[in-house]
mmCIF file as gemmi writes it, N, C-alpha and C atoms, coordinates in Angstrom:
data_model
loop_
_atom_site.group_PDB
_atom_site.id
_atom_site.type_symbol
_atom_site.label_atom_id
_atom_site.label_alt_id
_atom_site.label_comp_id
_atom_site.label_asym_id
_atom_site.label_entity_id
_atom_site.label_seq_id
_atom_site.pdbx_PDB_ins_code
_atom_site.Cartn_x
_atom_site.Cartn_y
_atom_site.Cartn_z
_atom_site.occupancy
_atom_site.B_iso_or_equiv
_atom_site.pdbx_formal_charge
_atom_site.auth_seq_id
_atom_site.auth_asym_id
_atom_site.pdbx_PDB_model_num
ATOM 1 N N . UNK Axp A 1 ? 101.668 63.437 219.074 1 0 ? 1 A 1
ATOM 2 C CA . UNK Axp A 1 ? 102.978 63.676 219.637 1 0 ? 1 A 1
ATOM 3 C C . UNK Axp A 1 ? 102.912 63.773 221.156 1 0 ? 1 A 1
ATOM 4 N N . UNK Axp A 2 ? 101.742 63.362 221.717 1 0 ? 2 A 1
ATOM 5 C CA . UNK Axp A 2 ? 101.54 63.365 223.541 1 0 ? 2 A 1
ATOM 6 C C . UNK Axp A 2 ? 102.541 62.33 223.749 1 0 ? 2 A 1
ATOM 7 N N . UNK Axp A 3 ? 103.023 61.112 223.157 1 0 ? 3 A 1
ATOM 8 C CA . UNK Axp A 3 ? 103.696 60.139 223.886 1 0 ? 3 A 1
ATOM 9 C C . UNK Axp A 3 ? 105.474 60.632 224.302 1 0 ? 3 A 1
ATOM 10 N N . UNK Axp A 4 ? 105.548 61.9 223.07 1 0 ? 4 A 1
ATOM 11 C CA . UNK Axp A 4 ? 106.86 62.257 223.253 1 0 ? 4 A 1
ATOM 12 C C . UNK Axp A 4 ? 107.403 63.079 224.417 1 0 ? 4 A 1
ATOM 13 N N . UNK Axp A 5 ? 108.28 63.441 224.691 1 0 ? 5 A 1
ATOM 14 C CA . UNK Axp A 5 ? 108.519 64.513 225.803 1 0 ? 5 A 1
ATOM 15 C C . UNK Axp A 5 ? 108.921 65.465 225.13 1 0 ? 5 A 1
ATOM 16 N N . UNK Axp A 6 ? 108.723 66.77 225.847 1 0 ? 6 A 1
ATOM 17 C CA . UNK Axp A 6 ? 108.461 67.956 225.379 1 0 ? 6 A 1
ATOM 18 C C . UNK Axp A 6 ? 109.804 68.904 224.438 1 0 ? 6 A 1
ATOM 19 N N . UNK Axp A 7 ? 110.734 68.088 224.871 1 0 ? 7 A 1
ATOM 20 C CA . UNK Axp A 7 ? 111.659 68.614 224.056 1 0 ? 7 A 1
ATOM 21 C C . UNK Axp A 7 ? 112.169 68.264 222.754 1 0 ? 7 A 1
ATOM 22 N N . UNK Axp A 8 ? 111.748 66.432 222.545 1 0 ? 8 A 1
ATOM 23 C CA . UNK Axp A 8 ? 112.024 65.963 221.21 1 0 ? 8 A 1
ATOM 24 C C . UNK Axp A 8 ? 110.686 66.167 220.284 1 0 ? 8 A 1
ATOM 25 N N . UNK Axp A 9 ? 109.263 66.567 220.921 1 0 ? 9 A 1
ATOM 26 C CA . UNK Axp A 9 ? 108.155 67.406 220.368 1 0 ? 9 A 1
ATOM 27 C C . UNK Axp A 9 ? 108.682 68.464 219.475 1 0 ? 9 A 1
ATOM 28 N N . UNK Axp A 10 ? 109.408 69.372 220.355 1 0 ? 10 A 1
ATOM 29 C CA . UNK Axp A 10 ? 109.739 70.525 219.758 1 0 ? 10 A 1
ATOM 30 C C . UNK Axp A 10 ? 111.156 70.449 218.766 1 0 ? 10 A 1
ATOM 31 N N . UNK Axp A 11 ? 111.701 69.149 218.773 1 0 ? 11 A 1
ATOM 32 C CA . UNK Axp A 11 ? 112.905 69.425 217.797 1 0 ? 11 A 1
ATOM 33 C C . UNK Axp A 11 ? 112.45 68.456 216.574 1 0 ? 11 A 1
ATOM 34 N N . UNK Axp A 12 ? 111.075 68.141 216.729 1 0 ? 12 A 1
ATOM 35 C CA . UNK Axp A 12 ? 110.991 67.563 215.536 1 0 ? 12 A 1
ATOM 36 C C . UNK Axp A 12 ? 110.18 68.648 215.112 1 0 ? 12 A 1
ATOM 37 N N . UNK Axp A 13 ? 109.174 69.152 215.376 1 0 ? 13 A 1
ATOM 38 C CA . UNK Axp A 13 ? 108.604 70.247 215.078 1 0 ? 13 A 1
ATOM 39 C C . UNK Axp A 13 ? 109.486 71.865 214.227 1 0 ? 13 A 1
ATOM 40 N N . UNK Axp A 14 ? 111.031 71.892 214.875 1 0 ? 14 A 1
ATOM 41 C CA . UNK Axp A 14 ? 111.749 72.568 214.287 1 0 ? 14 A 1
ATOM 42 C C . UNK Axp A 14 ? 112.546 72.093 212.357 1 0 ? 14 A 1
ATOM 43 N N . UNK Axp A 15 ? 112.173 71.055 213.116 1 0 ? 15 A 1
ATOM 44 C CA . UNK Axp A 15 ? 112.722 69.923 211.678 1 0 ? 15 A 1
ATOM 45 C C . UNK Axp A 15 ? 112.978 71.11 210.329 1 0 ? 15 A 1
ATOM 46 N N . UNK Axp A 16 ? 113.764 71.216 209.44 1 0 ? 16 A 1
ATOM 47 C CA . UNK Axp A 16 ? 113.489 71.572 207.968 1 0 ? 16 A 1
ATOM 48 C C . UNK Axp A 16 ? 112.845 70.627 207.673 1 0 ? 16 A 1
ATOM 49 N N . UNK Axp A 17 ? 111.909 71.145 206.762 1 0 ? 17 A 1
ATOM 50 C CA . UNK Axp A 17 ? 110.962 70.414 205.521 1 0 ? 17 A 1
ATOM 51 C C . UNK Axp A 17 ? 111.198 70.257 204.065 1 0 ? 17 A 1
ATOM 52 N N . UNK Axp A 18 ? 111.813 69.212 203.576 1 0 ? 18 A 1
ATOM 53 C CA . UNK Axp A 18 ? 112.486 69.177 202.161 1 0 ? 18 A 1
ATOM 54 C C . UNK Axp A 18 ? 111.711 70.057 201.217 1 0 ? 18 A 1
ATOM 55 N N . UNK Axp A 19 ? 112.433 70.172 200.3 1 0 ? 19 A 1
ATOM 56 C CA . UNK Axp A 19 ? 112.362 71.494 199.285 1 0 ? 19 A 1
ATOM 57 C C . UNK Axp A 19 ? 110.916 70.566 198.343 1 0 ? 19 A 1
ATOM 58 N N . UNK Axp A 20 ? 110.686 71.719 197.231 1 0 ? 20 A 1
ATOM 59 C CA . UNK Axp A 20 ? 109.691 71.35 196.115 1 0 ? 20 A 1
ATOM 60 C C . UNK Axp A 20 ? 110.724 70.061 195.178 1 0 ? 20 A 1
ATOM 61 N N . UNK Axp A 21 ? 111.979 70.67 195.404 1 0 ? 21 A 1
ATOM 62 C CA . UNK Axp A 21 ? 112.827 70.125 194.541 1 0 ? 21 A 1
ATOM 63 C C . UNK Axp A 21 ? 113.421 68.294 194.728 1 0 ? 21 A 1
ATOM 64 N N . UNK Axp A 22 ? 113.459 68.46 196.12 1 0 ? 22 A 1
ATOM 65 C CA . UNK Axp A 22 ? 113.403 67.202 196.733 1 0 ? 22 A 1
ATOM 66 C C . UNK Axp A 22 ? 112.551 66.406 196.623 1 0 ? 22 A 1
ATOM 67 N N . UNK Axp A 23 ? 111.454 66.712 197.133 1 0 ? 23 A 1
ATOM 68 C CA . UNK Axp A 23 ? 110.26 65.899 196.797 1 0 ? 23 A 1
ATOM 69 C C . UNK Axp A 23 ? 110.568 65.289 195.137 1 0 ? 23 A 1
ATOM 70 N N . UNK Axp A 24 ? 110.284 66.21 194.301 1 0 ? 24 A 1
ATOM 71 C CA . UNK Axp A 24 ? 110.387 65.511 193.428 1 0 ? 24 A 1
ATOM 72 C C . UNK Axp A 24 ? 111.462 64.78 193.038 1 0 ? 24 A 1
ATOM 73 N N . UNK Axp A 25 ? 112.692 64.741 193.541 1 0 ? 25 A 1
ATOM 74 C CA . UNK Axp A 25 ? 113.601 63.833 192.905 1 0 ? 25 A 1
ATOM 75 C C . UNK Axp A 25 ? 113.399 62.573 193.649 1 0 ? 25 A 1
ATOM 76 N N . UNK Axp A 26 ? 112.58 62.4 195.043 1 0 ? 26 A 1
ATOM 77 C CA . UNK Axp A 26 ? 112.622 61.357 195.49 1 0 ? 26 A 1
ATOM 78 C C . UNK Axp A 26 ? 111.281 60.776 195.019 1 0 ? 26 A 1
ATOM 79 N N . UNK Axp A 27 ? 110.317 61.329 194.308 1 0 ? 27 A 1
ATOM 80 C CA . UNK Axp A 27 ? 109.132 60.427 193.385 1 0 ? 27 A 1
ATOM 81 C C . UNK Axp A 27 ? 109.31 60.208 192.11 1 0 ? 27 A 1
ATOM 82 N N . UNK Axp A 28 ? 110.766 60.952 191.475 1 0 ? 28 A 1
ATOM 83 C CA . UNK Axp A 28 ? 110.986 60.452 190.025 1 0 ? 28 A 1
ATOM 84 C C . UNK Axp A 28 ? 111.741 58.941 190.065 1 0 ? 28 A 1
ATOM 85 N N . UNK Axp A 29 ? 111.482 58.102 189.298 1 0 ? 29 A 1
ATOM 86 C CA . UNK Axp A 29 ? 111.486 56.54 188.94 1 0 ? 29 A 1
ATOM 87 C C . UNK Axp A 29 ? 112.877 56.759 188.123 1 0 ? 29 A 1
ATOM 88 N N . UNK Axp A 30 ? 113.243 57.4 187.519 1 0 ? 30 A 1
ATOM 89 C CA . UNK Axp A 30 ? 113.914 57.465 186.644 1 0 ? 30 A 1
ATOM 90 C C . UNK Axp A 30 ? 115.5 58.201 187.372 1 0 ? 30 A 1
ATOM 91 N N . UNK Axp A 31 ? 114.782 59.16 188.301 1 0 ? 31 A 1
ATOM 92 C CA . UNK Axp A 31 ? 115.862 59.903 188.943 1 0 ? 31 A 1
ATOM 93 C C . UNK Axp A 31 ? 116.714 58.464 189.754 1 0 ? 31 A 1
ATOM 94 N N . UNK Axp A 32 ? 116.178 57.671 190.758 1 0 ? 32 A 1
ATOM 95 C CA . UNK Axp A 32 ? 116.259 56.946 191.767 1 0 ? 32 A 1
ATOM 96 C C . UNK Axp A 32 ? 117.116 56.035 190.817 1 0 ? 32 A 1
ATOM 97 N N . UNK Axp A 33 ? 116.49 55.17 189.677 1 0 ? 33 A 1
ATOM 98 C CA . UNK Axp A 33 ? 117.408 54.533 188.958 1 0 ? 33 A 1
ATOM 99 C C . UNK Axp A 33 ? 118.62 54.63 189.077 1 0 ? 33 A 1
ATOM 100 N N . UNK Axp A 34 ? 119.108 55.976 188.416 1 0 ? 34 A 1
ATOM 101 C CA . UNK Axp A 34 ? 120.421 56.54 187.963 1 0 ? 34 A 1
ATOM 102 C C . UNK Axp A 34 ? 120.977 56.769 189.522 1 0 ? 34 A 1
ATOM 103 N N . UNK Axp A 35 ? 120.894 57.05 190.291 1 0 ? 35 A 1
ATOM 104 C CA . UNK Axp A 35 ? 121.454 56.757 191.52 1 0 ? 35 A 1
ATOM 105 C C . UNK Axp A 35 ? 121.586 55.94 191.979 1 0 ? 35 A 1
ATOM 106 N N . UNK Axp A 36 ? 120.37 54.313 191.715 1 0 ? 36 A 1
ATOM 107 C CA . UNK Axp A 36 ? 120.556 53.295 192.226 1 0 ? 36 A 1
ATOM 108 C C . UNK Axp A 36 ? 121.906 52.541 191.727 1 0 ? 36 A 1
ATOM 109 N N . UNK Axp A 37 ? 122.036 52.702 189.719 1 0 ? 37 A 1
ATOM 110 C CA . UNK Axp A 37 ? 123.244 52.057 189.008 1 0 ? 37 A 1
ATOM 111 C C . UNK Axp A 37 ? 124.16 53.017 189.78 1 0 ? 37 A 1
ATOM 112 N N . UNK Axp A 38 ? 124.469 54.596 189.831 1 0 ? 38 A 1
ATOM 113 C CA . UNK Axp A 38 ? 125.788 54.73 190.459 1 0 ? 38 A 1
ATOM 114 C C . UNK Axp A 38 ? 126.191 54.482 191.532 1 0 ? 38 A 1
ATOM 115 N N . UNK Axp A 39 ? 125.407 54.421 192.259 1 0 ? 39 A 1
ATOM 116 C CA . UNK Axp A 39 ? 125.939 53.8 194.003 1 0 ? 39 A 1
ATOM 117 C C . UNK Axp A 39 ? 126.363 52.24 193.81 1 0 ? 39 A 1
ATOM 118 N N . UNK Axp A 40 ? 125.758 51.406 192.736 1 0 ? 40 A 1
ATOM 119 C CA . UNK Axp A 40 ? 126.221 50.049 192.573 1 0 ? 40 A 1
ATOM 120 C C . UNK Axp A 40 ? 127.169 49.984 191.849 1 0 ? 40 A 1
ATOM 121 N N . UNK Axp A 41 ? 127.689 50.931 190.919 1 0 ? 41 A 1
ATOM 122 C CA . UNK Axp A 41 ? 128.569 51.059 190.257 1 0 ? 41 A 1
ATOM 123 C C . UNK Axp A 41 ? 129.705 51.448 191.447 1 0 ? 41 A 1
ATOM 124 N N . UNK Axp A 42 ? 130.214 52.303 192.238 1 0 ? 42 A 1
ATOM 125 C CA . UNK Axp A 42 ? 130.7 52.622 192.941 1 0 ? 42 A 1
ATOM 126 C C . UNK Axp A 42 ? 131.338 51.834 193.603 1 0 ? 42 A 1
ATOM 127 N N . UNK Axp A 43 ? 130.098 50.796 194.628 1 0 ? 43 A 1
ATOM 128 C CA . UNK Axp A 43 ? 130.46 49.457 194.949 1 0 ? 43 A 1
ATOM 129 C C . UNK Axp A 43 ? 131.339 48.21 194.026 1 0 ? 43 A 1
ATOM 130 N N . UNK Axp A 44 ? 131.013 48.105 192.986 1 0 ? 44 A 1
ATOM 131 C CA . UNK Axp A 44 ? 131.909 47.201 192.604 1 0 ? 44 A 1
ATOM 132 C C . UNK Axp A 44 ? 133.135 47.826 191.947 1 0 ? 44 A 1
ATOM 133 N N . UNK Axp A 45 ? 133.308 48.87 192.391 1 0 ? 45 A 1
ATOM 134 C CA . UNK Axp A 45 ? 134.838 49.727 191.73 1 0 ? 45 A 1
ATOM 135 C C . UNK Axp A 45 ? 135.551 49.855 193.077 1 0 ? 45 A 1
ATOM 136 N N . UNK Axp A 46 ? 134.99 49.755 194.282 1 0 ? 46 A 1
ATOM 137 C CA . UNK Axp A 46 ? 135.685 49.801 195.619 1 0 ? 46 A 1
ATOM 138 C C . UNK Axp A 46 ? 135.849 47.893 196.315 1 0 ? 46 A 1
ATOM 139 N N . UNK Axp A 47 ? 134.742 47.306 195.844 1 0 ? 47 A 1
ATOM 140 C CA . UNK Axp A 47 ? 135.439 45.989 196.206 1 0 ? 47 A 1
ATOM 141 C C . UNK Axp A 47 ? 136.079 45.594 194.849 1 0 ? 47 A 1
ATOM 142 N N . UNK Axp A 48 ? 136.314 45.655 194.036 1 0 ? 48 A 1
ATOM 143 C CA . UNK Axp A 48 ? 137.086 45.023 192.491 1 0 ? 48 A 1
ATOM 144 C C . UNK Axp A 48 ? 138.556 46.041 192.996 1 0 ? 48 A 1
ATOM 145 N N . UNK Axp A 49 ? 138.593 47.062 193.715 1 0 ? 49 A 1
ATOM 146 C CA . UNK Axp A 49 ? 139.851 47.332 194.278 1 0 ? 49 A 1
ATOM 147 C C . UNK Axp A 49 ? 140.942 46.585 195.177 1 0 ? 49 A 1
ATOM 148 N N . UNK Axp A 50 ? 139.515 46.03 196.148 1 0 ? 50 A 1
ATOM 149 C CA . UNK Axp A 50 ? 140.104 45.287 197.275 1 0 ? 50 A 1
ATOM 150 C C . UNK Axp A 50 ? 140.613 43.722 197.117 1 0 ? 50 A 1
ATOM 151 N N . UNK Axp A 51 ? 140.189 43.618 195.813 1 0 ? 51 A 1
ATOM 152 C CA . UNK Axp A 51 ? 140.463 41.752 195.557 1 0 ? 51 A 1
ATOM 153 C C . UNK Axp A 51 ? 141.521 42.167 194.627 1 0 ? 51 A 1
């Protein structure tokens, strides 16, 4: 972190660090799925609106 300057050092350093809980929903295969069909589902219910 030497290339950064000293203040975006320290606001990444302040960062929150995702939960136990997070982590795992973003390494479950199965979780990601079911979010991948509803966000695509979503999409074709907002353009099938617009046509």
């Amino acid at each position: 972190m030497s290339d950064l300057d000293p203040q975006a050092a320290k606001q990444i350093q302040a960062a929150p660090l995702p939960t136990p809980g997070t982590l795992k929903h973003r390494r479950n295969v199965a979780y990601q799925f079911v979010r991948f069909a509803a966000l695509n589902l979503k999409m074709i219910r907002v353009i099938g609106a617009s046509h």
